[in-house]
C-alpha positions in Angstrom: -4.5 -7.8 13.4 -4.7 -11.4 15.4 -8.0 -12.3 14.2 -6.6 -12.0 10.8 -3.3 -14.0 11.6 -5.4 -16.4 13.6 -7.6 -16.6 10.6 -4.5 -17.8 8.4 -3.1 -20.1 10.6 -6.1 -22.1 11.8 -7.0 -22.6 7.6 -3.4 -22.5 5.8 0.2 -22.5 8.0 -1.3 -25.0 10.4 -2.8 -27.6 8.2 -0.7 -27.8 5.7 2.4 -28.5 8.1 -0.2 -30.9 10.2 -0.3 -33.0 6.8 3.6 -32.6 5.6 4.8 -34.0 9.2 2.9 -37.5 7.7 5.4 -37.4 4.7 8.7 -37.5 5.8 10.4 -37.9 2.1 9.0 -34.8 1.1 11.1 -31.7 1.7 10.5 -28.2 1.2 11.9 -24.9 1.7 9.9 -22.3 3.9 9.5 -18.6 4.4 7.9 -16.6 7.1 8.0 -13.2 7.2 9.6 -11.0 10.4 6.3 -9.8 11.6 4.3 -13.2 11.3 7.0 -15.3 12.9 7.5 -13.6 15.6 3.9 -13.5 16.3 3.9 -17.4 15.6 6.7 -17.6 18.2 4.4 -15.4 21.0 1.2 -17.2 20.3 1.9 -20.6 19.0 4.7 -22.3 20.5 3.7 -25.6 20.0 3.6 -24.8 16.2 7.0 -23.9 16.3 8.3 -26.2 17.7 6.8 -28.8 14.9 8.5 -26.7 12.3 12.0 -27.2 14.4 11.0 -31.0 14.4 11.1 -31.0 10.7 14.0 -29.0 9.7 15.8 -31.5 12.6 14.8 -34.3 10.4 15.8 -33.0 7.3 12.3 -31.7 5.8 12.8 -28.4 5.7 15.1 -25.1 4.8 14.5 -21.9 6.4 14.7 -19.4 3.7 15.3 -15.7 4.9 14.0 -12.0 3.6 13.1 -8.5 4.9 12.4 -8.7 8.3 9.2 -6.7 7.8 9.2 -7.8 4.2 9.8 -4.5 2.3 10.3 -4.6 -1.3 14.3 -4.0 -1.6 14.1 -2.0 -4.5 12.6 0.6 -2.3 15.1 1.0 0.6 18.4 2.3 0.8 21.2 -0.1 0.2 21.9 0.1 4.4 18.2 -0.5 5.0 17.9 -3.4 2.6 20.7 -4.9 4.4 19.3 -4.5 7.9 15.8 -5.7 7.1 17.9 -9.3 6.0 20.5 -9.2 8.8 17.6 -8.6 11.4 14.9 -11.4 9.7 18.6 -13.9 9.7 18.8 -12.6 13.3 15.7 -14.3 14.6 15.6 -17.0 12.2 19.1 -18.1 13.3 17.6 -17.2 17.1 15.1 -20.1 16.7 16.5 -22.8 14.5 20.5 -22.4 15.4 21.2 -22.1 11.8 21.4 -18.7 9.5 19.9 -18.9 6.4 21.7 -18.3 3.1 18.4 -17.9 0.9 16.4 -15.4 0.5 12.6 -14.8 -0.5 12.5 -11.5 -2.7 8.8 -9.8 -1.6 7.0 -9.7 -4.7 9.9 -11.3 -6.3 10.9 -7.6 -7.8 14.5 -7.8 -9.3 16.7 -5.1 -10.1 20.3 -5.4 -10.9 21.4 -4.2 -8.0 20.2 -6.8 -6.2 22.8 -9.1 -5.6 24.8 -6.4 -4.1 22.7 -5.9 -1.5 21.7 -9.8 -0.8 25.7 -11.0 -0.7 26.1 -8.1 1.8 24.2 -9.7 3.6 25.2 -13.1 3.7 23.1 -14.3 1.6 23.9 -17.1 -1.6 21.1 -17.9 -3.4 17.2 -16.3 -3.9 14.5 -17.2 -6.2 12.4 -15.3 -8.8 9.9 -16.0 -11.8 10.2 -17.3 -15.0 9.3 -14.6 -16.0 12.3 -12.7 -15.3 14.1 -15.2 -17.5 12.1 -15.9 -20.4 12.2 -11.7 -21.1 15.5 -11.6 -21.8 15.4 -14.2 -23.8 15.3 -17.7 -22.4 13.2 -20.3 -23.2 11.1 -23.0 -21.1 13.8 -25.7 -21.8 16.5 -23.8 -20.7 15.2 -23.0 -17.2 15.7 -26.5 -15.3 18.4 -25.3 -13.1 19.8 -22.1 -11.4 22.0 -19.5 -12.7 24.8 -17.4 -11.4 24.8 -13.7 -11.8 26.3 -10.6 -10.0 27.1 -7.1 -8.9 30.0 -5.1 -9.1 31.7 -8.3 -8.3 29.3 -9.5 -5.8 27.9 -13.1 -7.0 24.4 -14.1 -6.1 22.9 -18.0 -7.3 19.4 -17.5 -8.6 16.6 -19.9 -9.5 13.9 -19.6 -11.6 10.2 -20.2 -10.2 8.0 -21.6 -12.6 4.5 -20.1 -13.9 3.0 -23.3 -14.5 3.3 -24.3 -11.2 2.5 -21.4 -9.3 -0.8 -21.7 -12.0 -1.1 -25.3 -11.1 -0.3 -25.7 -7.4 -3.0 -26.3 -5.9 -5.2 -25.4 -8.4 -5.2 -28.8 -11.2 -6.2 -32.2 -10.9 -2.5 -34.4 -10.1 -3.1 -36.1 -13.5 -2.0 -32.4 -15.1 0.7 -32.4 -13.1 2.2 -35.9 -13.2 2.0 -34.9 -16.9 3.6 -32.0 -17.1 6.7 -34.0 -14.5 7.2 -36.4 -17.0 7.3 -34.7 -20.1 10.5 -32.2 -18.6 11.8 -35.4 -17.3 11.7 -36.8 -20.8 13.5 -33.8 -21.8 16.2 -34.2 -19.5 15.5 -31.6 -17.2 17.4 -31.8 -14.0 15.3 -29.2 -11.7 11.6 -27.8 -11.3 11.5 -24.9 -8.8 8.0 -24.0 -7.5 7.9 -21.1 -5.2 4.9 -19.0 -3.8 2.5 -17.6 -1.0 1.3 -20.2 1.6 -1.8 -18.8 1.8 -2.8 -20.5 -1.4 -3.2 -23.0 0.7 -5.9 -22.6 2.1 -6.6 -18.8 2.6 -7.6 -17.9 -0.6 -11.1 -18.0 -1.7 -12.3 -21.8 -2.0 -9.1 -23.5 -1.4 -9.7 -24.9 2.5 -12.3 -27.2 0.9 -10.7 -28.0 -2.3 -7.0 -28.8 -0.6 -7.4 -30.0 3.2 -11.6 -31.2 2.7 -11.1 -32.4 -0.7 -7.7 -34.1 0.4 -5.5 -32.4 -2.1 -2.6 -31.5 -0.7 -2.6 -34.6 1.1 -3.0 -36.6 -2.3 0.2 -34.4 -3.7 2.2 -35.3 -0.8 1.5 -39.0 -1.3 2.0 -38.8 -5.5 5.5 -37.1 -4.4 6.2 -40.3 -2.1 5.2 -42.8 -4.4 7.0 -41.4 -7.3 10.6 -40.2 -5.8 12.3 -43.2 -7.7 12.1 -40.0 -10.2 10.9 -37.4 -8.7 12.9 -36.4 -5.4 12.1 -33.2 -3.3 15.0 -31.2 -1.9 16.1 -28.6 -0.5 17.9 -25.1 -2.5 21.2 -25.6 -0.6 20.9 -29.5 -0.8 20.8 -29.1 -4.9 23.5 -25.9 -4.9 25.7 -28.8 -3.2 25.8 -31.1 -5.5 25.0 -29.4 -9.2 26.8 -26.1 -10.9 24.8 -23.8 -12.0 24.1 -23.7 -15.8 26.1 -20.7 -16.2 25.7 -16.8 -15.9 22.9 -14.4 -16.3 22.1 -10.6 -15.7 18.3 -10.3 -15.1 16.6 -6.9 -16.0 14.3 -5.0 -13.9 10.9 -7.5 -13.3 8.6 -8.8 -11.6 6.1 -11.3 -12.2 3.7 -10.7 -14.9 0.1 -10.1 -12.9 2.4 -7.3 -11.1 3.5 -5.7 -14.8 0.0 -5.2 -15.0 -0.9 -4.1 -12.0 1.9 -1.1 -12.3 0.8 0.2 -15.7 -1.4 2.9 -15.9 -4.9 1.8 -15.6 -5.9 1.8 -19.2 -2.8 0.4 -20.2 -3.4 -2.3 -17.2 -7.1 -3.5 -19.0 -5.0 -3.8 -22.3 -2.7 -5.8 -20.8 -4.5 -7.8 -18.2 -6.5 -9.2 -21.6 -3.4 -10.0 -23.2 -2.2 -11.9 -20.5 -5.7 -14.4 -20.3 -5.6 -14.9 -24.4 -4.5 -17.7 -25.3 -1.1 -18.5 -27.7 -0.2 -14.5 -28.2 2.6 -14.4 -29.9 5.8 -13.1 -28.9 4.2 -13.3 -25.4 7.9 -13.7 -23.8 8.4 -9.7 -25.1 5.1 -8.5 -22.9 7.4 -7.2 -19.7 4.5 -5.0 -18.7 5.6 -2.0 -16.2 7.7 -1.3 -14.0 7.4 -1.9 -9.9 8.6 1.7 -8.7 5.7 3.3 -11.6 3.2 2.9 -8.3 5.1 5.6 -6.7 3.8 7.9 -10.0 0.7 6.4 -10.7 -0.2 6.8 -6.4 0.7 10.1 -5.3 -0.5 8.6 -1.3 2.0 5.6 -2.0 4.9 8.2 -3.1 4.4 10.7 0.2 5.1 7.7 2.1 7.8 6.4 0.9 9.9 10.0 0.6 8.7 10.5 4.3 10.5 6.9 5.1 13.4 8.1 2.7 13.9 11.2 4.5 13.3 9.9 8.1 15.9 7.2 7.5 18.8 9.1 6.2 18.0 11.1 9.5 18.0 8.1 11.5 21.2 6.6 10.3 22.4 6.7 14.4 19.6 6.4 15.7 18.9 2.7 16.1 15.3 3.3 18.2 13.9 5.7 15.1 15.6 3.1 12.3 13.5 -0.3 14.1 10.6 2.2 13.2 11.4 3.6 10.0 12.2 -0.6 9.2 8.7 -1.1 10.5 7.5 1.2 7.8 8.6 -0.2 4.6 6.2 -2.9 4.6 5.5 -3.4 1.0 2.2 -4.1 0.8 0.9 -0.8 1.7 2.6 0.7 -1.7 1.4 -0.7 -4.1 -2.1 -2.1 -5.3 -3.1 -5.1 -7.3 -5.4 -8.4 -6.7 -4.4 -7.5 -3.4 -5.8 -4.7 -0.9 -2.4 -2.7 -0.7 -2.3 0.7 -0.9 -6.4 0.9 -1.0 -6.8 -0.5 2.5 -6.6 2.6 5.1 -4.5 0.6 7.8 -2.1 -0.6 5.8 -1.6 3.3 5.1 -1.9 4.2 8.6 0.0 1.7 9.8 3.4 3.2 7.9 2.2 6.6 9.2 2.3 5.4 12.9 5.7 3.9 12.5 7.0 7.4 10.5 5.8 9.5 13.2 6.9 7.5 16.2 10.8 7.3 14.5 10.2 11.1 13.9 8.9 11.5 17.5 12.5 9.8 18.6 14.1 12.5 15.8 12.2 16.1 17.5 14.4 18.1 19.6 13.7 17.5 23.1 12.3 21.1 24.1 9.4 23.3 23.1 9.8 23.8 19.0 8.3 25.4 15.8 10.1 25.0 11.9 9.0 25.5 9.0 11.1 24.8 5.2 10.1 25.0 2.1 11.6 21.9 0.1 10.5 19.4 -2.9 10.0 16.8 0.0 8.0 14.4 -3.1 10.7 14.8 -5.1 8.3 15.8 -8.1 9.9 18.5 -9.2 7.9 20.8 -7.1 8.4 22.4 -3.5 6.2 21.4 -0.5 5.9 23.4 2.8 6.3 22.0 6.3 5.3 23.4 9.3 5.7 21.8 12.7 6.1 21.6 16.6 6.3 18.9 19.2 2.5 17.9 18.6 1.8 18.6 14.8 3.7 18.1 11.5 1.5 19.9 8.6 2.6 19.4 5.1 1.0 21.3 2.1 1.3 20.5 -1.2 1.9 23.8 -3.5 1.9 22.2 -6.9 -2.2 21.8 -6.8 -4.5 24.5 -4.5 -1.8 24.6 -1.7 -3.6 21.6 0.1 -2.7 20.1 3.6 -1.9 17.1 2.8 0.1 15.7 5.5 -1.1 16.0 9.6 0.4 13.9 11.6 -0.9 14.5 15.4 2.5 13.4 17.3 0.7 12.4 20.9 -1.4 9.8 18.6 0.9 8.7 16.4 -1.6 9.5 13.4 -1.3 11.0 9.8 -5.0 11.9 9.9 -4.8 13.1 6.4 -4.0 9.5 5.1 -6.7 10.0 2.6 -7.0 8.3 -0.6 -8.4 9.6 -4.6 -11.0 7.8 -5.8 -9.8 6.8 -8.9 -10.5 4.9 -12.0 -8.9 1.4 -12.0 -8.9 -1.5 -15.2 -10.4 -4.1 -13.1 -13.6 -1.6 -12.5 -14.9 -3.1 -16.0 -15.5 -6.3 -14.7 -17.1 -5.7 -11.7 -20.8 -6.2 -13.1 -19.8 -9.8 -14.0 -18.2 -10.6 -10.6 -20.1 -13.3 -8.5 -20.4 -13.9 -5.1 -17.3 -14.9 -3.0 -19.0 -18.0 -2.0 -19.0 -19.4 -5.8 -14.8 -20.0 -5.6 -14.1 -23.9 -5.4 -10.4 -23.7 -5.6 -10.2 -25.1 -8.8 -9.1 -20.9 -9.9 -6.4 -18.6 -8.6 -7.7 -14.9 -7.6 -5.8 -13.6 -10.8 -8.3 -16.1 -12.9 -11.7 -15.1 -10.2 -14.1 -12.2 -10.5 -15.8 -12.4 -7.4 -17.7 -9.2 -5.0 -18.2 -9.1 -1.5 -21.1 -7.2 -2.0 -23.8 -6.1 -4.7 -24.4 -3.0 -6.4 -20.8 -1.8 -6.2 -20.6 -0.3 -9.3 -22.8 2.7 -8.1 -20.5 2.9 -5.9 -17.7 3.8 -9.1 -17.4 8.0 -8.5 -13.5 9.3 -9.8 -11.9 12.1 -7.6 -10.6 15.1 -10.3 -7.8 16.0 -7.8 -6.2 14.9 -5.0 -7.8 14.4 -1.3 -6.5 16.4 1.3 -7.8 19.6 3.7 -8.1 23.5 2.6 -9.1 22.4 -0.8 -10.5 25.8 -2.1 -13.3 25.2 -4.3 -14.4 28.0 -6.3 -18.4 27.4 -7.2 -21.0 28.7 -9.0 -24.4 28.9 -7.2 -26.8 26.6 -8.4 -24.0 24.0 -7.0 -25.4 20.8 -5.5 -23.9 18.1 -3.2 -25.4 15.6 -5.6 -23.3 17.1 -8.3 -19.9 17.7 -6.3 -20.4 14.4 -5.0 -20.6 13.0 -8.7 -17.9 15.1 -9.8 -20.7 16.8 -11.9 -19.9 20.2 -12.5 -17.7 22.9 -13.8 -15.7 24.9 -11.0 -15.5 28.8 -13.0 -11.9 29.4 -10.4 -9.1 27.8 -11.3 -7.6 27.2 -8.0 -8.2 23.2 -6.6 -5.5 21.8 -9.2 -3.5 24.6 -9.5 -0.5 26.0 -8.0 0.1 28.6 -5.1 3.0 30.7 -4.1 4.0 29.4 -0.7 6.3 31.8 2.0 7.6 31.0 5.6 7.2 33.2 8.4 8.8 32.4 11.6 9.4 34.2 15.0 10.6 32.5 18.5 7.2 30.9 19.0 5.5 30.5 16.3 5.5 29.5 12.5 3.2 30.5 9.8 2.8 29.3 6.6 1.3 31.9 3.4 -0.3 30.4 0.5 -1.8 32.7 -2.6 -2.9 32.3 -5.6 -3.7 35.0 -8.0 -6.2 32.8 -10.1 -9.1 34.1 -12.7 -13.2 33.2 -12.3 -14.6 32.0 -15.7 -17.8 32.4 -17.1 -19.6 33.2 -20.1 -16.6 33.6 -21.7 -15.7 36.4 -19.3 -12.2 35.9 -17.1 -12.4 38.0 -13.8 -9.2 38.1 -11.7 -9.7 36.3 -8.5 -7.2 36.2 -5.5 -7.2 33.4 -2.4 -4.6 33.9 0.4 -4.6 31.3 3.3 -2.4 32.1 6.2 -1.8 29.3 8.4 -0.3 29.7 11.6 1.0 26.9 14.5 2.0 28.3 17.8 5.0 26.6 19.9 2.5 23.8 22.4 -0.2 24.5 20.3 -1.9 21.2 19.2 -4.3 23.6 16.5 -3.6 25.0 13.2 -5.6 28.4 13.2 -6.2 29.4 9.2 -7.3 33.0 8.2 -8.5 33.2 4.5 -9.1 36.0 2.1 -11.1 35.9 -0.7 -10.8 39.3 -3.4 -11.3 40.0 -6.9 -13.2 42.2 -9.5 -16.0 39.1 -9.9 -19.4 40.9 -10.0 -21.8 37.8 -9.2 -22.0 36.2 -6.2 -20.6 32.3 -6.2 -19.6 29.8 -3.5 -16.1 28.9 -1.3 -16.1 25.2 -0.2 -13.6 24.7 1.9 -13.1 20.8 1.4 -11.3 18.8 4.0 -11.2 15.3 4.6 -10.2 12.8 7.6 -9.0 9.8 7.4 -10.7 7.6 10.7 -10.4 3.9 9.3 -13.8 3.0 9.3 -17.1 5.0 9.7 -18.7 2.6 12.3 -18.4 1.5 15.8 -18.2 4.1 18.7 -17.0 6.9 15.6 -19.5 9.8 15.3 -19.7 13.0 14.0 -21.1 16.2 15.9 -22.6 20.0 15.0 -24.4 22.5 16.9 -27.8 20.3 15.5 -27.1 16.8 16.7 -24.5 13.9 16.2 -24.2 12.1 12.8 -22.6 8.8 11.4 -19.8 9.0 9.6 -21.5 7.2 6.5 -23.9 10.5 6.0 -24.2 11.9 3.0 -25.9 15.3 3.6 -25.5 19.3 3.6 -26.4 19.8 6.9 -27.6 22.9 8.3 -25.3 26.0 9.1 -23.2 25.6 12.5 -20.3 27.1 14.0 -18.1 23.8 14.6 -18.0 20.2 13.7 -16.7 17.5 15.6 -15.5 14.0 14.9 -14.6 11.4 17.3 -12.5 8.4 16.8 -11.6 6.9 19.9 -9.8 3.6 17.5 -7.0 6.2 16.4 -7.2 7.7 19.9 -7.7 11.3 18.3 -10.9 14.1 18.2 -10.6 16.6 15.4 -12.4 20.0 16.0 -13.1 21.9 13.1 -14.6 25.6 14.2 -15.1 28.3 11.8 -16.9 31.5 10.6 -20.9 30.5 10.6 -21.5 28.8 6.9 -24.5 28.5 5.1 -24.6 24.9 5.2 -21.9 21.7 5.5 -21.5 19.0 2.9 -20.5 15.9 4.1 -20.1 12.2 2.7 -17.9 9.3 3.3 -15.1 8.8 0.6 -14.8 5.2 -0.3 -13.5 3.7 -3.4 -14.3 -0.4 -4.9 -11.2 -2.1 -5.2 -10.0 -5.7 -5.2 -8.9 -7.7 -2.7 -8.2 -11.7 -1.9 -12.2 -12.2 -1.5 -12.8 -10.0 -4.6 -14.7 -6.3 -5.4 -15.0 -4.9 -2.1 -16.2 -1.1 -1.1 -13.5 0.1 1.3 -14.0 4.0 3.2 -11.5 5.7 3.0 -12.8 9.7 4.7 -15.1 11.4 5.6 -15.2 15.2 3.6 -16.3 17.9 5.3 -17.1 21.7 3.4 -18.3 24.4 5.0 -20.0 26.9 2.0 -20.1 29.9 1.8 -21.5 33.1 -0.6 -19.2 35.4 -1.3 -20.3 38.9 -2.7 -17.2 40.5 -3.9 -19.1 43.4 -4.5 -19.4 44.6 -0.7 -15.4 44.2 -0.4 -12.6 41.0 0.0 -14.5 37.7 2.0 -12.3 37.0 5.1 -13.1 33.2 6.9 -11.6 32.4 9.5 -11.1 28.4 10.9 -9.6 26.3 13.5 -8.4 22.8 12.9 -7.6 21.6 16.4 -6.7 17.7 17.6 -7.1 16.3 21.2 -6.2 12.7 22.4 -9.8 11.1 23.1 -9.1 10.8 27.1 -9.0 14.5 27.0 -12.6 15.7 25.3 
């Protein structure tokens, strides 16, 4: 993570103060979140220490948020206000003052909001024009700051405007100075631009086009020259001396590129082409979705954020496990837009580590085994949990009784933070997107179609269920790893997306979970009844999840069982291998291997070996899982797994099939 930080600073947070200190009339107000400023604090002192300088001078306001910068309409009212209090905390820590503004992440509003923000201590925040103009406002009337509230608790709130955010630091000054003058001219009193420093200078193009190109520098100096007029302030400074222009209740929004990216992915094209025409009308009445859809339309995003949900309520007096569970509910790794998110695998893992460290902190302090049956997702549909002091295995009953869910406790790992492949709107574009080294900062990413790579749209395979281990796939002979790979075929059982009948078994040292389906094999227009049960059993100590299937049914013909599981490692490079009884493999391989009695895989980066042992199979498919998605610096191919099937015939004929396999984890200092 430093390279990245280091990254940032040395080509946006850096320069950008190194050329404000040079303009002492212009002020501004500034944001850092929890995690970056207190790695600022650790690693550069001497930049913080500029940063007192100028708020001691009068430049600039520290504006508060999240300490880990969760998206509040996520959290529990008690969590929102502990990620504020704790972020006020260290600002107030460094700079001797506690801020009374607040950044919103993502700038997602709900009504509830200013509950949770005066709680805190908190006066003012700021959020897009966008939340405005749809219910009703128009670009005239938003030259100020409003006033709204919450059962009785009052919150100040300023509007951020699009053209701005569009413009800054993206126009020539000339479009700028224009668009000053002409709100001046109309008596505007107030022009509120607010949004992410890396814009300057981190995104694609803009180191040359604002610090080379002297742009920022040049704004800076037209701000100078032209505060007869135009004067910079800070939000308190203006709160002090003008009343706001009167009440507001602001609906649930976000801004605009993020109502597209919640929609469902169709819907997202339709909309993400409205957005770039030019002089739609009614444009004000296109709200898009809503912020909390991600948690439907990414089943990985919602398992998170229930597993937070239900950690914290546990944690309520607990404040070790709660600095955790805070830790977790950074928001980019729930969602997914022009950003990584969701799609990048150590965002995901990173919420995992936190989870499972808080629920470490939770366990009872002796040898233990549970197990409950409980609609943990809250879909409407029970899960079943099995665990000990080692291993927390989670199965998901709704579709084919998967694991979904291991977390290996001495590693602090979900290794089954897998991802679907799915099919996104932006995955249209991707055969006119250009090199990243075309961007000259003239664009913003939302207006750039840029890839890190060609030939990515071979790359664009769609999952038909959910990734996750003890997928039972039901086959007929003829096949392929070509065609599974593809999603090219016709399964004749019914049992990967539907669901199984789940029952708990427990005894003083032990805890077993039973899964069956009573399903049907289709063919020829034929339906054979056709049973799976998969017992899975976790011993008190036991760091192994021992599985015993079994297979019967009246179907005459032979077919195949793939087992399908899949591991989530990170990457597939570096010092990461995989292992049979005929020789060691890359994780990239995409191959049916020959027949062996075990596999193993190695990541020493997540600190965890997973040994998979089993009933000899005819062969092993395996191929990395990875999915194109869009990022800062454009299309990029990201892995996500690595899925492993053992195959094998069955020939109910001779009598029920019974396999039998061993999922076992080790630390990497033990193998």
């Amino acid at each position: 993570m430093d390279y990245v930080l280091e990254e940032a600073y040395a080509h946006a947070y850096m320069p950008f103060f190194h050329i404000l200190k040079a303009f002492p009339d212009v002020k501004i107000n500034i944001h850092f979140s929890g995690y970056l400023f207190s790695w600022l604090c650790e690693h550069k002192p001497e930049y913080v220490e500029l940063l007192k300088k100028l708020k001691k001078r009068g430049q600039l306001e520290i504006v508060s948020g999240g300490m880990y910068e969760p998206v509040l309409t996520l959290l529990s009212e008690e969590d929102g206000i502990s990620q504020i209090k704790t972020h006020q905390d260290l600002m107030e820590n460094v700079f001797h003052e506690r801020p009374k503004g607040m950044w919103l992440a993502e700038r997602v509003y709900e009504p509830q909001i200013p509950k949770i923000l005066h709680k805190a201590g908190i006066a003012y925040t700021l959020v897009d024009n966008n939340h405005f103009k749809s219910i009703g406002l128009e670009n005239k009337e938003l030259y100020g700051y409003f006033v709204t509230e919450f059962e009785g608790h009052p919150l100040f709130v300023f509007p951020g405007l699009e053209f701005l955010r569009y413009s800054i630091p993206f126009k020539p000054l000339s479009v700028i100075d224009e668009y000053f003058k002409t709100i001046e001219k109309e008596d505007g009193k107030l022009v509120v631009f607010g949004d992410d420093g890396e814009k300057f200078g981190l995104w694609p193009g803009t180191f040359d086009s604002v610090y080379t190109e002297n742009w920022l520098q040049s704004f800076f100096q037209y701000l100078t020259e032209n505060k007869s007029w135009l004067k910079t302030c800070t939000f308190s400074e203006y709160i002090a001396k003008n009343r706001p222009k009167g009440g507001i209740y602001l609906d649930c929004a976000s801004y605009k590129e993020m109502g597209e990216w919640s929609l469902p992915p169709k819907l997202a094209k339709k909309y993400g082409e409205l957005l770039h025409e030019i002089d739609v009308p009614y444009e004000e009445f296109l709200n898009g979705g809503y912020y909390k859809n991600f948690l439907i339309k990414y089943c990985e995003s919602n398992d998170m954020h229930k597993k937070m949900f239900r950690l914290s309520k546990k944690a309520s007096k607990n404040e070790e496990a709660k600095k955790y569970i805070l830790m977790a509910q950074a928001n980019d790794s729930y969602w997914h837009g022009v950003f990584g998110g969701l799609y990048l695998p150590h965002l995901r893992a990173s919420v995992y580590t936190h989870l499972i460290e808080a629920g470490k902190l939770l366990d009872p302090k002796k040898l233990f085994t549970d197990g409950y049956i409980e609609d943990i997702n809250i879909d409407g549909y029970d899960e079943a949990v099995i665990s000990n002091n080692s291993l927390e295995a989670a199965f998901f009953l709704k579709e084919g009784g998967i694991l979904y869910g291991l977390d290996y406790k001495p590693s602090s790992i979900n290794i089954m933070a897998t991802l679907q492949r799915r099919y996104e709107g932006y995955h249209e574009k991707i055969k006119d997107a250009l090199s990243p080294n075309v961007a000259d900062g003239t664009k913003t990413i939302h207006d750039m179609v840029l890839a890190k790579e060609e030939g990515l749209d071979k790359y664009l395979h769609y999952d038909w269920h959910r990734r996750g281990s003890f997928i039972d796939h039901v086959m007929a002979d003829d096949v392929t790893l070509e065609t599974f790979y593809w999603s090219a075929y016709r399964e004749p059982g019914d049992f990967v997306k539907e669901p199984y009948e789940a029952m708990i078994k427990k005894t003083k040292k032990s805890v077993e979970v039973n899964l069956e389906r009573k399903g049907h094999f289709r063919k020829d227009g034929a339906v054979r009844q056709l049973a799976i049960k998969k017992d899975i059993l976790l011993n008190e100590g036991a760091e192994e999840l021992a599985v015993t299937y079994l297979i019967e049914g009246d179907v005459p013909e032979l077919f195949l069982i793939g087992i399908e599981c899949n591991f989530a490692f990170l990457g597939s490079g570096g010092k990461r291998y995989m292992e049979t009884d005929t020789g060691r493999y890359l994780l990239t391989i995409n191959k049916a291997l020959p027949a062996s009695k075990s596999v193993v895989c190695y990541d020493p980066y997540q600190n965890i070996v997973v040994f998979l042992e089993w009933d000899t199979p005819r062969e092993i498919w395996t191929f990395p899982v990875e999915v194109v998605s869009l990022s800062e610096q454009g299309f990029e191919r990201n892995y996500q797994s690595t899925m492993i099937m053992p195959i094998w015939p069955v020939d109910l004929t001779q009598g029920p099939k019974e396999i039998h396999i061993k999922l076992s984890l080790k630390q990497t200092r033990e193998v």
